[in-house]
N, CA, C and O atoms as a GROMACS GRO file, in nm:
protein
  624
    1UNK      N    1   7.826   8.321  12.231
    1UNK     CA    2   7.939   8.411  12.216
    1UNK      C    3   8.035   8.389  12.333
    1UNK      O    4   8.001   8.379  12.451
    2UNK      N    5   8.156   8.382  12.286
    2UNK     CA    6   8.265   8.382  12.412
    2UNK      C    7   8.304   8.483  12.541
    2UNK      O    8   8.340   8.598  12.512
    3UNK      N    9   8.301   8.465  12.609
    3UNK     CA   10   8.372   8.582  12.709
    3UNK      C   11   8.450   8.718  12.647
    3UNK      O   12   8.533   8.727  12.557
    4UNK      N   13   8.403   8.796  12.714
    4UNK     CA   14   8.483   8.887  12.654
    4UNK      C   15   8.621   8.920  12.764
    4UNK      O   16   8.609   8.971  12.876
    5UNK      N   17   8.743   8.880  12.702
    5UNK     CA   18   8.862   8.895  12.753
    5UNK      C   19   8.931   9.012  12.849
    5UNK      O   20   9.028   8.998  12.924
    6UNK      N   21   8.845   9.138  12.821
    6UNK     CA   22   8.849   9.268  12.851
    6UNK      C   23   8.730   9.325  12.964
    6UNK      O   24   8.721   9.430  13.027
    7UNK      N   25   8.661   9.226  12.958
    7UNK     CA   26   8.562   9.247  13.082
    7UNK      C   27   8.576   9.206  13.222
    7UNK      O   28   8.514   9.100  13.214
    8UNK      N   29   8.606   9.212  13.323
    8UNK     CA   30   8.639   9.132  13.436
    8UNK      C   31   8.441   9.100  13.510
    8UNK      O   32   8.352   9.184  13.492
    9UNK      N   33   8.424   9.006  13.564
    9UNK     CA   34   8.303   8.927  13.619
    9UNK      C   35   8.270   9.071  13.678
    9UNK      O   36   8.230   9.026  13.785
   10UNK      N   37   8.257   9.189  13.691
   10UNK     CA   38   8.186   9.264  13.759
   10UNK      C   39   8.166   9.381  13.636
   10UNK      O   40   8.117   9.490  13.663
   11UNK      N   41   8.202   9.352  13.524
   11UNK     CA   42   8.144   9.419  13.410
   11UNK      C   43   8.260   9.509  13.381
   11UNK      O   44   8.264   9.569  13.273
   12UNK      N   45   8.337   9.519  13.454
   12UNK     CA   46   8.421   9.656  13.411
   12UNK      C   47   8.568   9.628  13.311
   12UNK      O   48   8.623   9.520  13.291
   13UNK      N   49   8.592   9.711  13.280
   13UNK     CA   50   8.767   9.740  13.172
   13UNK      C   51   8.833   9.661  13.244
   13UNK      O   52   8.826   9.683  13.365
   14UNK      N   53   8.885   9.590  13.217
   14UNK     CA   54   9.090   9.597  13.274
   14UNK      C   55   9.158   9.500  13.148
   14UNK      O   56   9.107   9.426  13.064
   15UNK      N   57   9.282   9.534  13.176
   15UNK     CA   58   9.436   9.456  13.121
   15UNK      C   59   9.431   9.287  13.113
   15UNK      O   60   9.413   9.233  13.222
   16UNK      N   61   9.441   9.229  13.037
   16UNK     CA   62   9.396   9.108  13.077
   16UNK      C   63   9.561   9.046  13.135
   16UNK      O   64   9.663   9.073  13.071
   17UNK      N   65   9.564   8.982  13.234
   17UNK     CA   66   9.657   8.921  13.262
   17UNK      C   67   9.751   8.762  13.158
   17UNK      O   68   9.723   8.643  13.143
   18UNK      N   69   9.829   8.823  13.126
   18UNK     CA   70   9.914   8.766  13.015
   18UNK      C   71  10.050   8.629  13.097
   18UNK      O   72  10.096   8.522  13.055
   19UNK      N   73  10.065   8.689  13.193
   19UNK     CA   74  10.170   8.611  13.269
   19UNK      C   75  10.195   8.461  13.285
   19UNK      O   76  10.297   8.401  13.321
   20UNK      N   77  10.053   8.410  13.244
   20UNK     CA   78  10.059   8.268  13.241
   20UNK      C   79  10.072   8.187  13.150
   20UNK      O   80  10.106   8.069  13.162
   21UNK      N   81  10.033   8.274  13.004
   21UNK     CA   82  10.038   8.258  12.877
   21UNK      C   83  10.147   8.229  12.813
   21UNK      O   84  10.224   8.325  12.806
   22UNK      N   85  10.205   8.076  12.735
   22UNK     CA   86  10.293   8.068  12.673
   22UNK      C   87  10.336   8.133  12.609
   22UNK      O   88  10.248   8.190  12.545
   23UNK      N   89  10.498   8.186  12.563
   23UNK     CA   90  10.518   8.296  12.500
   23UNK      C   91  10.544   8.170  12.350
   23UNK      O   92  10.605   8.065  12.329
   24UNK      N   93  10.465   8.252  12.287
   24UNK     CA   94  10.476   8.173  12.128
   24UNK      C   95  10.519   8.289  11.998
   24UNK      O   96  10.484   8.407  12.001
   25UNK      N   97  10.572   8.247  11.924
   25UNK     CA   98  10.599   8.318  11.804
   25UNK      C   99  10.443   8.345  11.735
   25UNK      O  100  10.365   8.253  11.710
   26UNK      N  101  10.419   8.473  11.713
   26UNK     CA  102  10.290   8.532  11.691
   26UNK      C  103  10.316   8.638  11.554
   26UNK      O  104  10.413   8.710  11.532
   27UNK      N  105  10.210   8.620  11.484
   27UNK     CA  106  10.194   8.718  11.378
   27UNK      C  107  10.044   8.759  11.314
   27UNK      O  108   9.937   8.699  11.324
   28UNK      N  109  10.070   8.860  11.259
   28UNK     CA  110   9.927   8.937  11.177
   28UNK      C  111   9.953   8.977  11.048
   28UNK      O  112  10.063   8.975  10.992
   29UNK      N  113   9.855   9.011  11.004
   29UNK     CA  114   9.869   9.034  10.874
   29UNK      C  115   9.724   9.141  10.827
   29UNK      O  116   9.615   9.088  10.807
   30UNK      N  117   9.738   9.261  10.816
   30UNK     CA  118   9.657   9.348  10.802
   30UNK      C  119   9.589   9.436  10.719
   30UNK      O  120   9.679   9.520  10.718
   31UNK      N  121   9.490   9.493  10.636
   31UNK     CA  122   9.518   9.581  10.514
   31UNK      C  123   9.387   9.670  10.528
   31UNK      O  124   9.288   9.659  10.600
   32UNK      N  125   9.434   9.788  10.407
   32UNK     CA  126   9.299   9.897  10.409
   32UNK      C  127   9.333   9.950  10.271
   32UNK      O  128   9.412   9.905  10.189
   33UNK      N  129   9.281  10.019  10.267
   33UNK     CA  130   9.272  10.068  10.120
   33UNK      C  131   9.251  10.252  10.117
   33UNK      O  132   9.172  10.307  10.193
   34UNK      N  133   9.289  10.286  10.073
   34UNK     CA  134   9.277  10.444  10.029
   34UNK      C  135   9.191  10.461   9.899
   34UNK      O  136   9.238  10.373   9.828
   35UNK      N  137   9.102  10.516   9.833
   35UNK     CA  138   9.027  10.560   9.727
   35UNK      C  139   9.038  10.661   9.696
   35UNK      O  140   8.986  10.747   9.767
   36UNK      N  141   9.113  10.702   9.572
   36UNK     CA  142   9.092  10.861   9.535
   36UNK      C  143   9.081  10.848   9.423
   36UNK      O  144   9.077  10.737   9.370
   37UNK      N  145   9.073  10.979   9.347
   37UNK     CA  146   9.046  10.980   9.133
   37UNK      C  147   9.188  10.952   9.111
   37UNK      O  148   9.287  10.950   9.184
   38UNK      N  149   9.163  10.928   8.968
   38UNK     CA  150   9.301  10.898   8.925
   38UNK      C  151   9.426  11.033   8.916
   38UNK      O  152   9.542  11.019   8.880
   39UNK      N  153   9.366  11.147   8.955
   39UNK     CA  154   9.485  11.268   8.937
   39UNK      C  155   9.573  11.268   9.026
   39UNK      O  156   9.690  11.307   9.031
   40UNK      N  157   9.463  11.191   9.134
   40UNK     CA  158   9.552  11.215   9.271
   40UNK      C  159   9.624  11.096   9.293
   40UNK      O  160   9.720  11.105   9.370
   41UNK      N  161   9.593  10.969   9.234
   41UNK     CA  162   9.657  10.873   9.269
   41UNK      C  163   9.788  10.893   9.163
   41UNK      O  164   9.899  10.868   9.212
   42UNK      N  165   9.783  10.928   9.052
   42UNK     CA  166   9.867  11.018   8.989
   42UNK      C  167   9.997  11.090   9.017
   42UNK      O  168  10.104  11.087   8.956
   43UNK      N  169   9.961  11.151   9.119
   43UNK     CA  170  10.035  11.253   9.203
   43UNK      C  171  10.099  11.158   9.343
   43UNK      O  172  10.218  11.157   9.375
   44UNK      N  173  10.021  11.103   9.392
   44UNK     CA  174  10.043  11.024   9.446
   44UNK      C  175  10.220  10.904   9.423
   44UNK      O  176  10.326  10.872   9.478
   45UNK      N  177  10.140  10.884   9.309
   45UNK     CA  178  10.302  10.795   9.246
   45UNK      C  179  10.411  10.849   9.191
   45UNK      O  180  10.518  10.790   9.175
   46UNK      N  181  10.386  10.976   9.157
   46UNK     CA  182  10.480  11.077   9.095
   46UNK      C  183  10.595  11.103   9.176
   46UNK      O  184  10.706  11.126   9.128
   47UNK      N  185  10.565  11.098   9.322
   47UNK     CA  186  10.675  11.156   9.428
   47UNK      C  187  10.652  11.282   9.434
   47UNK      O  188  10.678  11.316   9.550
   48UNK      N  189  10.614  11.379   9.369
   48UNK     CA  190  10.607  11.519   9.338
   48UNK      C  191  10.519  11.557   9.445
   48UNK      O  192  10.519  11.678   9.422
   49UNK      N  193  10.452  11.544   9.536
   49UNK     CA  194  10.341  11.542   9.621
   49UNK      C  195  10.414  11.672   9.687
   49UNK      O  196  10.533  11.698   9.708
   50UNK      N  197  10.289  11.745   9.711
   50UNK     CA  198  10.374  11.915   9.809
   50UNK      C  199  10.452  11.847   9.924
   50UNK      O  200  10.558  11.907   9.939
   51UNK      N  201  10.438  11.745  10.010
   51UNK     CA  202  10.428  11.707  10.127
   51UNK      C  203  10.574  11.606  10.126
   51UNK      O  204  10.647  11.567  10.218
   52UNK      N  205  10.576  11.586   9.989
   52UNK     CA  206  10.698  11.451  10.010
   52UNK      C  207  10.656  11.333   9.954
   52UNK      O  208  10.535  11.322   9.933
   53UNK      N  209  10.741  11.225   9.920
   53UNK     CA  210  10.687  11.054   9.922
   53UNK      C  211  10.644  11.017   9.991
   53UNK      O  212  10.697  10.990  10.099
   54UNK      N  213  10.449  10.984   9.942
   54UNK     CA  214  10.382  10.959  10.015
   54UNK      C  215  10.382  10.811  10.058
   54UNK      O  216  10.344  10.770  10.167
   55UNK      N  217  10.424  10.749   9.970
   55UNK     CA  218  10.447  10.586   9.972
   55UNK      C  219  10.513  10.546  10.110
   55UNK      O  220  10.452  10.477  10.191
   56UNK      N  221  10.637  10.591  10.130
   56UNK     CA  222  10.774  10.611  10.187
   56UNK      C  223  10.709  10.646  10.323
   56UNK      O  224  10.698  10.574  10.423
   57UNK      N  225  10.666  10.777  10.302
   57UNK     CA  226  10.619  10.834  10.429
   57UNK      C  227  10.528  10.799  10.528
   57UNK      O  228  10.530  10.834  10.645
   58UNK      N  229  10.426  10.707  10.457
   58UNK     CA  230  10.293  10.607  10.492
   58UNK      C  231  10.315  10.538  10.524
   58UNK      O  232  10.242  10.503  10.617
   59UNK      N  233  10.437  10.439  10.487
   59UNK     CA  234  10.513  10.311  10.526
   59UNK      C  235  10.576  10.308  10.665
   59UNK      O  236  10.553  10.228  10.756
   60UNK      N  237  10.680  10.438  10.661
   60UNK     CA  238  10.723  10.471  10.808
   60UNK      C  239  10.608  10.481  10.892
   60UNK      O  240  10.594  10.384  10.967
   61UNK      N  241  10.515  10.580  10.900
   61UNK     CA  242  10.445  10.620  10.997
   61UNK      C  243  10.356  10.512  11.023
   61UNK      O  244  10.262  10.547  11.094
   62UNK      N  245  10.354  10.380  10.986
   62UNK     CA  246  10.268  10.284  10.976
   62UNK      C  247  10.330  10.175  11.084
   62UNK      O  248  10.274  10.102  11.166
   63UNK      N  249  10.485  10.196  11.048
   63UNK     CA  250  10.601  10.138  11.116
   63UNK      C  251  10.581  10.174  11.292
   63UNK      O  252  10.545  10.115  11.394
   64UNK      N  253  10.623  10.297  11.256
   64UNK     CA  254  10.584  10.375  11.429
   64UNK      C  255  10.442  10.388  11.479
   64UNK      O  256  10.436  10.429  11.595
   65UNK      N  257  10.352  10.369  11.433
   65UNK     CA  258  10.192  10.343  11.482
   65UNK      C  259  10.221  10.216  11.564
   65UNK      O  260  10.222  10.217  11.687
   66UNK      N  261  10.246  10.108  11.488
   66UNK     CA  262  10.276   9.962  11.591
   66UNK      C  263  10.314   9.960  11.650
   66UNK      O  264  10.268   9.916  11.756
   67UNK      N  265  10.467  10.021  11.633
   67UNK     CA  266  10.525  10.066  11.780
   67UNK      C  267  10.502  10.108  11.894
   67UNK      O  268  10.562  10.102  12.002
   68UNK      N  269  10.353  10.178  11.840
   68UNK     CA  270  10.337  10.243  11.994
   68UNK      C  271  10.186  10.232  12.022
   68UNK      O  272  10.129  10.310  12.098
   69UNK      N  273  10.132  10.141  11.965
   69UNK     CA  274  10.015  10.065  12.015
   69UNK      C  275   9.946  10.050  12.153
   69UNK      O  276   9.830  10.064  12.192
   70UNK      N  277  10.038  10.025  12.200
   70UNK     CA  278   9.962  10.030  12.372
   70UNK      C  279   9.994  10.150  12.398
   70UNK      O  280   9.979  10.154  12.520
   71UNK      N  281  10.022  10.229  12.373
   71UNK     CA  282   9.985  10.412  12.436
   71UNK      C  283   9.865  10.441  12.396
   71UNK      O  284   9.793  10.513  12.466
   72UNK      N  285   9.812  10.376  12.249
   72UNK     CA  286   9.692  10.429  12.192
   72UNK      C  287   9.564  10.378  12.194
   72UNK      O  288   9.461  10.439  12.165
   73UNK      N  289   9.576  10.267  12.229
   73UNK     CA  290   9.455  10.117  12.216
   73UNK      C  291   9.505  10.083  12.383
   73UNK      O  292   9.605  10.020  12.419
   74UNK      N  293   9.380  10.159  12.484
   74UNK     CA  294   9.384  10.150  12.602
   74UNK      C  295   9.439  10.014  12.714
   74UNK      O  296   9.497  10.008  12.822
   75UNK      N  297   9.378   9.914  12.610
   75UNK     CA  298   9.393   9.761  12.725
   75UNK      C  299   9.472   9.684  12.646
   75UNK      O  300   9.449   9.563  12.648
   76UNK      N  301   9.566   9.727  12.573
   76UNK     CA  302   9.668   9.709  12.484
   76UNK      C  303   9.794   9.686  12.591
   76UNK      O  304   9.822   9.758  12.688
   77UNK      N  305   9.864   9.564  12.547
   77UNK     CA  306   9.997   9.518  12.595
   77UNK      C  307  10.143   9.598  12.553
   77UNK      O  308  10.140   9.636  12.436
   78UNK      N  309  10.219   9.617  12.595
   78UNK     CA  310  10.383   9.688  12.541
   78UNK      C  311  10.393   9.552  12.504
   78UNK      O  312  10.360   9.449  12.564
   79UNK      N  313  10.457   9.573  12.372
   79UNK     CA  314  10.535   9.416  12.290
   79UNK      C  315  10.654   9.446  12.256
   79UNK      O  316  10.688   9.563  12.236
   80UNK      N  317  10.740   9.338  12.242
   80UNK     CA  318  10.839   9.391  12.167
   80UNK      C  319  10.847   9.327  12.032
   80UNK      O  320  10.862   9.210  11.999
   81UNK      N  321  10.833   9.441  11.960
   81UNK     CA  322  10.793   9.378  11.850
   81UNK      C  323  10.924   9.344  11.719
   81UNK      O  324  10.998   9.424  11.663
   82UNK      N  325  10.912   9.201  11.702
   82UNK     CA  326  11.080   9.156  11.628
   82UNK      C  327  11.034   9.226  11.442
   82UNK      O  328  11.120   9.276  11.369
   83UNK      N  329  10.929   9.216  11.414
   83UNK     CA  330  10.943   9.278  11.264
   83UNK      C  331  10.758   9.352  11.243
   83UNK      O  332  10.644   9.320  11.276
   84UNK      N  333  10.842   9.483  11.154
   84UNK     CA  334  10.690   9.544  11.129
   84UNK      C  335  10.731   9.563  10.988
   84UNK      O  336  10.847   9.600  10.966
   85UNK      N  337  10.645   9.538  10.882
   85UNK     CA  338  10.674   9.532  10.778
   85UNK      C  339  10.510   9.626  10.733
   85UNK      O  340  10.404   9.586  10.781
   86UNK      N  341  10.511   9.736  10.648
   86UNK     CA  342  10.434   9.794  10.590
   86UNK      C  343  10.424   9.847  10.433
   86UNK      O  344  10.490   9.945  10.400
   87UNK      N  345  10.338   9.779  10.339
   87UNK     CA  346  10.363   9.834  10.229
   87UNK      C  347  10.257   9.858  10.180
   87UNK      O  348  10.161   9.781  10.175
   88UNK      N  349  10.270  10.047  10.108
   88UNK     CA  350  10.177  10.094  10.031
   88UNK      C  351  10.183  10.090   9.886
   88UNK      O  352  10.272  10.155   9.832
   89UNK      N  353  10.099  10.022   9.810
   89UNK     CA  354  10.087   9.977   9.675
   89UNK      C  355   9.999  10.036   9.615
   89UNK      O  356   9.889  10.049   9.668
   90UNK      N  357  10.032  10.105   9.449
   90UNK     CA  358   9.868  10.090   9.358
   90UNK      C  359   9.850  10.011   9.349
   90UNK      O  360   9.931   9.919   9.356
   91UNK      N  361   9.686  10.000   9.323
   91UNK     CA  362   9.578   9.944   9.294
   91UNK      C  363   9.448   9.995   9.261
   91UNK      O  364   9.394  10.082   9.329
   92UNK      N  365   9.373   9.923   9.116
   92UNK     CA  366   9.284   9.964   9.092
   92UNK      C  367   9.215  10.081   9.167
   92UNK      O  368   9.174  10.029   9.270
   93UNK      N  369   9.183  10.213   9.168
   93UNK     CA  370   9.133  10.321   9.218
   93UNK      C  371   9.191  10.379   9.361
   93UNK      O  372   9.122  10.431   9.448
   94UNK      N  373   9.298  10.362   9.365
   94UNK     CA  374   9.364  10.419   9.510
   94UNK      C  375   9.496  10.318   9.553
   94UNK      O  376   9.541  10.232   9.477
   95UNK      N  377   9.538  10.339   9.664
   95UNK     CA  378   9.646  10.288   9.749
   95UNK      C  379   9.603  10.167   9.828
   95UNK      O  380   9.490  10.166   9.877
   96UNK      N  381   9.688  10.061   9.845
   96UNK     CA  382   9.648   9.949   9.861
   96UNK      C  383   9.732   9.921   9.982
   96UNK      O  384   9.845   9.876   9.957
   97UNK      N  385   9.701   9.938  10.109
   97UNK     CA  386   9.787   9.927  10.251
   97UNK      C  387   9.765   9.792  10.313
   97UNK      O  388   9.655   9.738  10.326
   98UNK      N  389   9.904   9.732  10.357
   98UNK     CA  390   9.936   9.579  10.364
   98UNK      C  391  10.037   9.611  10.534
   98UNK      O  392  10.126   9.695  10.523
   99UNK      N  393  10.019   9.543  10.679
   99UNK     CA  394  10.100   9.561  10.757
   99UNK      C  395  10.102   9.397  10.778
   99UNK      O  396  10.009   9.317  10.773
  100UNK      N  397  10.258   9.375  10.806
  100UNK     CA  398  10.239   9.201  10.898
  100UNK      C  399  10.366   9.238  11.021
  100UNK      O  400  10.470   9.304  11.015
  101UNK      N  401  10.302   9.164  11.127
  101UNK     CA  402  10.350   9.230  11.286
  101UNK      C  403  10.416   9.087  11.292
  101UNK      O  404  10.367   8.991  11.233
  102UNK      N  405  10.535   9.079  11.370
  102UNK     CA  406  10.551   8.932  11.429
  102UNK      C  407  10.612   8.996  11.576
  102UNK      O  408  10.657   9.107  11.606
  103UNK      N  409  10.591   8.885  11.641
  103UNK     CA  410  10.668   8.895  11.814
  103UNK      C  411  10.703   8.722  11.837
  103UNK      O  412  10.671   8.625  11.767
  104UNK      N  413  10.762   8.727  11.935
  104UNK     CA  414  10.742   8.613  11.990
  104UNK      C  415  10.708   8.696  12.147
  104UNK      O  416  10.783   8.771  12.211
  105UNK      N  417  10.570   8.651  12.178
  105UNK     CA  418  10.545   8.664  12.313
  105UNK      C  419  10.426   8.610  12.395
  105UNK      O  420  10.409   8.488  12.391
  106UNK      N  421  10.328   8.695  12.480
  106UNK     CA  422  10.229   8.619  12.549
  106UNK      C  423  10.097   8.671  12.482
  106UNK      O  424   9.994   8.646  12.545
  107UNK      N  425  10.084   8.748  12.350
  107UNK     CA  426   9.977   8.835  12.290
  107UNK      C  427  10.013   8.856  12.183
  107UNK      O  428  10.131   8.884  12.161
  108UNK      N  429   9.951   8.850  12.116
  108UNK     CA  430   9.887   8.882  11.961
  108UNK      C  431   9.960   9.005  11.924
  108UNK      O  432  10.004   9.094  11.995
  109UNK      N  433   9.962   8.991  11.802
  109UNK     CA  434   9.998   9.159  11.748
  109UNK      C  435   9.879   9.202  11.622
  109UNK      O  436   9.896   9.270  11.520
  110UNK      N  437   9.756   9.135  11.672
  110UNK     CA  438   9.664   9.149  11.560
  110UNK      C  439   9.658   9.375  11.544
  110UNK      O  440   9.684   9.443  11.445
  111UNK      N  441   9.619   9.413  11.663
  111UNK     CA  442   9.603   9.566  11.683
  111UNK      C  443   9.705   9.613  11.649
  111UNK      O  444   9.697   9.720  11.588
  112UNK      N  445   9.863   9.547  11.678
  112UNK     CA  446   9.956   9.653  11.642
  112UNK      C  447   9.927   9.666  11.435
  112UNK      O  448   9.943   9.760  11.357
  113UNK      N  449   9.881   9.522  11.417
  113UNK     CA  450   9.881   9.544  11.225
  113UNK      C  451   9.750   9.651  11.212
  113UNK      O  452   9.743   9.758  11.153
  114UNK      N  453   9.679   9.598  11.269
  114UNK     CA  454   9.546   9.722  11.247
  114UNK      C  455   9.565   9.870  11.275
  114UNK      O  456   9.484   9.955  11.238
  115UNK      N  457   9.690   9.899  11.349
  115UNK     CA  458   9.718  10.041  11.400
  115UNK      C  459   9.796  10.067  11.328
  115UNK      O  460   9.805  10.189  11.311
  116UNK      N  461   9.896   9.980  11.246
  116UNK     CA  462   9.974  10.030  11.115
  116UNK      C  463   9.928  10.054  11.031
  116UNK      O  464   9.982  10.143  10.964
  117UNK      N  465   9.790   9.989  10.975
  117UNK     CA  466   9.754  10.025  10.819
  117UNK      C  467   9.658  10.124  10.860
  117UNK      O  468   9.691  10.221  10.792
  118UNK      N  469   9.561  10.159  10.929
  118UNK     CA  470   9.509  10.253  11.006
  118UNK      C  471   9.598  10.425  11.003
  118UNK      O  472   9.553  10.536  10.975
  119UNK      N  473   9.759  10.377  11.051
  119UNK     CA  474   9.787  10.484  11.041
  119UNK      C  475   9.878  10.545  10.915
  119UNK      O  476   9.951  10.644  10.906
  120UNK      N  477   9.838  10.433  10.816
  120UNK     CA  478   9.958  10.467  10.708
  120UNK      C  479   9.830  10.504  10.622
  120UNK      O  480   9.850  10.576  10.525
  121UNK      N  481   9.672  10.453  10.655
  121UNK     CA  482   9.626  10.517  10.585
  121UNK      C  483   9.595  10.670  10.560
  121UNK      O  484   9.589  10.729  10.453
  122UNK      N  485   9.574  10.724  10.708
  122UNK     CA  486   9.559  10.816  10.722
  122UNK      C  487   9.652  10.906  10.726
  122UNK      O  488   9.615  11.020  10.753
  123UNK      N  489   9.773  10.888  10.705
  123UNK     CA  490   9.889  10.990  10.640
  123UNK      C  491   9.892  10.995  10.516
  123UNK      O  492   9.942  11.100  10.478
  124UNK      N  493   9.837  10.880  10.377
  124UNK     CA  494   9.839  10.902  10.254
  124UNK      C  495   9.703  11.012  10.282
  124UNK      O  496   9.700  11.106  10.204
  125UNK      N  497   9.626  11.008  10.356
  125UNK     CA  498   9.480  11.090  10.354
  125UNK      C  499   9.584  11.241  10.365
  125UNK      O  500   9.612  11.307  10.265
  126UNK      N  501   9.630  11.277  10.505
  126UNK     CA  502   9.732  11.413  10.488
  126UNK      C  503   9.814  11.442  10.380
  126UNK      O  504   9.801  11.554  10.330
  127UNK      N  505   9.893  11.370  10.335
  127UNK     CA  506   9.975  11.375  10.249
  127UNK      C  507   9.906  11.441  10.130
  127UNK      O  508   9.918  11.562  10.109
  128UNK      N  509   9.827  11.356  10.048
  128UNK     CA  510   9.772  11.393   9.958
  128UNK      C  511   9.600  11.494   9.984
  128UNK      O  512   9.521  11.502   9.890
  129UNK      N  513   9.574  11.550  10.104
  129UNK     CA  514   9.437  11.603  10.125
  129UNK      C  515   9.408  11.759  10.018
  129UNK      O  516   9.304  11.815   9.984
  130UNK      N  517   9.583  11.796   9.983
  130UNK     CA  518   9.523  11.935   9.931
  130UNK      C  519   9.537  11.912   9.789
  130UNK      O  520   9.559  12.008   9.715
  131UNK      N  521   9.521  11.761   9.731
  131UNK     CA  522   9.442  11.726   9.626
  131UNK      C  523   9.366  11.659   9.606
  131UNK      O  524   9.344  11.623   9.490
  132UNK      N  525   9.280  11.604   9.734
  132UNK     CA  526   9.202  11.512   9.682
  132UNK      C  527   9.112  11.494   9.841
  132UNK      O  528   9.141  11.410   9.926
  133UNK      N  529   9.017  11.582   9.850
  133UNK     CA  530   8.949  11.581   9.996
  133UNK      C  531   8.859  11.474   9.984
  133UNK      O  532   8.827  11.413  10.087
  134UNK      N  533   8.818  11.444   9.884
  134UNK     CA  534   8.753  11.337   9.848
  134UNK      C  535   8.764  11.171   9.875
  134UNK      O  536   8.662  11.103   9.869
  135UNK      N  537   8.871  11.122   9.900
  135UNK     CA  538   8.946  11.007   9.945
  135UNK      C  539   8.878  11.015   9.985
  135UNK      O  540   8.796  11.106  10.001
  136UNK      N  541   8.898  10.815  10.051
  136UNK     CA  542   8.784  10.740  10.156
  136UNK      C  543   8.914  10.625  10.191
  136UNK      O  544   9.011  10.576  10.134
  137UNK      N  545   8.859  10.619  10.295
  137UNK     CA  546   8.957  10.475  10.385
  137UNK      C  547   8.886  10.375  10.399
  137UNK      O  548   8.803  10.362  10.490
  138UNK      N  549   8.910  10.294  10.312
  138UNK     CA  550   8.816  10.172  10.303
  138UNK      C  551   8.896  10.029  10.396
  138UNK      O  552   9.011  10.027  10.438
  139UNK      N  553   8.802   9.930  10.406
  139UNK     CA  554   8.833   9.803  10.443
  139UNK      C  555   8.958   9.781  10.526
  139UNK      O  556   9.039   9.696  10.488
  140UNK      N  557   8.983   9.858  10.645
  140UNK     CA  558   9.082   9.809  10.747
  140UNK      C  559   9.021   9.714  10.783
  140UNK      O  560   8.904   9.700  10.820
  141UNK      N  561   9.123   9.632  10.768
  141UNK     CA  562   9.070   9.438  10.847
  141UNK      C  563   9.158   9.362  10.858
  141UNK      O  564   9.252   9.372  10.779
  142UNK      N  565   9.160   9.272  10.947
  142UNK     CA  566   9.317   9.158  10.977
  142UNK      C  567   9.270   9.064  10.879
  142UNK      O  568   9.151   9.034  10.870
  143UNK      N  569   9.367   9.013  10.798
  143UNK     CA  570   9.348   8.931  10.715
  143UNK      C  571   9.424   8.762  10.772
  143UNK      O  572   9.374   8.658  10.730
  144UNK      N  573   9.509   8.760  10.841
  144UNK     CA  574   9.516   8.643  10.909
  144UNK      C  575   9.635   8.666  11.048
  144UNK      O  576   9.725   8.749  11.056
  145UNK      N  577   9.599   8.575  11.136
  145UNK     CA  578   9.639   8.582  11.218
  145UNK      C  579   9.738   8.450  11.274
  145UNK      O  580   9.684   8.341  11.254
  146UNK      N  581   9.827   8.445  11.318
  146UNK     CA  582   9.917   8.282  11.406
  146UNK      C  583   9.985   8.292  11.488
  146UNK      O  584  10.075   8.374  11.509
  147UNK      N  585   9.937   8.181  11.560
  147UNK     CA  586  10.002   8.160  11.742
  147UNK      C  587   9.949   8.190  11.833
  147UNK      O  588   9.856   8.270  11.819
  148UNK      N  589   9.981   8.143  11.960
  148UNK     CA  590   9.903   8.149  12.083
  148UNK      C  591   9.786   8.062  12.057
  148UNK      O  592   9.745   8.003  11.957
  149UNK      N  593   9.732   8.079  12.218
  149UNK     CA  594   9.596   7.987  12.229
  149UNK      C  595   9.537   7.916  12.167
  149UNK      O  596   9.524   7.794  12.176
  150UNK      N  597   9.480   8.015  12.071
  150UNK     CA  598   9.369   8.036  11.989
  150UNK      C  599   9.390   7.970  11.884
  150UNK      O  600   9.304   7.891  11.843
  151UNK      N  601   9.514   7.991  11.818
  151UNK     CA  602   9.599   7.925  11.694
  151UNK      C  603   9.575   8.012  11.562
  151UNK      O  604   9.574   8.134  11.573
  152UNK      N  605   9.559   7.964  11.462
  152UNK     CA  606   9.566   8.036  11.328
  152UNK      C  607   9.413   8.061  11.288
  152UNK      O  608   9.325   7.987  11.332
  153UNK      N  609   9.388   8.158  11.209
  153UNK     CA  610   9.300   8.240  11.170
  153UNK      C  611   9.359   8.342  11.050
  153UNK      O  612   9.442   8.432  11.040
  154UNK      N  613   9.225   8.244  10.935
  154UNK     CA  614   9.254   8.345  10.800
  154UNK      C  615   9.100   8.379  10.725
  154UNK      O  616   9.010   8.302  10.689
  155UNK      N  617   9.112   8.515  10.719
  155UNK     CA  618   8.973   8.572  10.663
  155UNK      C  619   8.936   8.500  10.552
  155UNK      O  620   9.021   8.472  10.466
  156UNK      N  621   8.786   8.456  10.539
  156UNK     CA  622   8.784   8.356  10.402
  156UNK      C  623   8.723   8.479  10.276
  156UNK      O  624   8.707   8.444  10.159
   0.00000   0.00000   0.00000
């Protein structure tokens, strides 16, 4: 197993130092899934939701989760991030959440995509909770990753 990037030789947390790191055009690509019955996914697409468009609303707040990634994910870098793109889709038995991050810089934006669909899931969960307590947040996972070091990476 490789080093862990986040550990310094005396075992402890820190920031990993980025400064030396070519700044490269970087991207992610992220998704999760929402599960509910069909009344609610129903309601869901209707717009009619007590709360508002949940689609709309999941999308934004998915937008501003990335954004603010390193406030929330401790050993997390400030990026500036050139595009956040988030979309909530049906699909077979629930909502189908899709984020892709790009930067050009010295770090990944794999966490900022995982903190978008993460948080767009869990606003379709608010949005729709006072019909459907039942939902489940399934399969948050980076589905591919490019640039820097490391290079490209795609879930098989």
């Amino acid at each position: 197993m490789s080093k862990l990037t986040h550990i310094d030789e005396t075992g402890r947390a820190h920031m990993v130092d980025v400064s030396e790191k070519a700044v490269t055009a970087r991207e992610a690509l992220a998704e999760g899934f929402v599960r509910m019955d069909a009344a609610t996914l129903a309601l869901a697409l209707s717009g009619d939701a007590k709360k508002g468009d949940v689609r709309s609303t999941a999308e934004i707040a998915g937008i501003m989760a990335a954004k603010r990634t390193a406030e929330l994910i401790p050993l997390c870098h400030t990026l500036a991030l050139s595009k956040v793109e988030v979309r909530v889709a049906p699909a077979e038995g629930g909502l189908a959440v899709t984020a892709r991050v790009r930067t050009a810089g010295q770090t990944g934006v794999e966490m900022e995509a995982l903190t978008a669909v993460s948080v767009a899931c869990l606003t379709v969960y608010d949005m729709l909770k006072a019909a459907g307590k039942g939902m489940t947040i399934e399969n948050v996972r980076l589905l591919a990753k490019s640039g820097g070091k490391s290079g490209d990476w795609v879930r098989q």
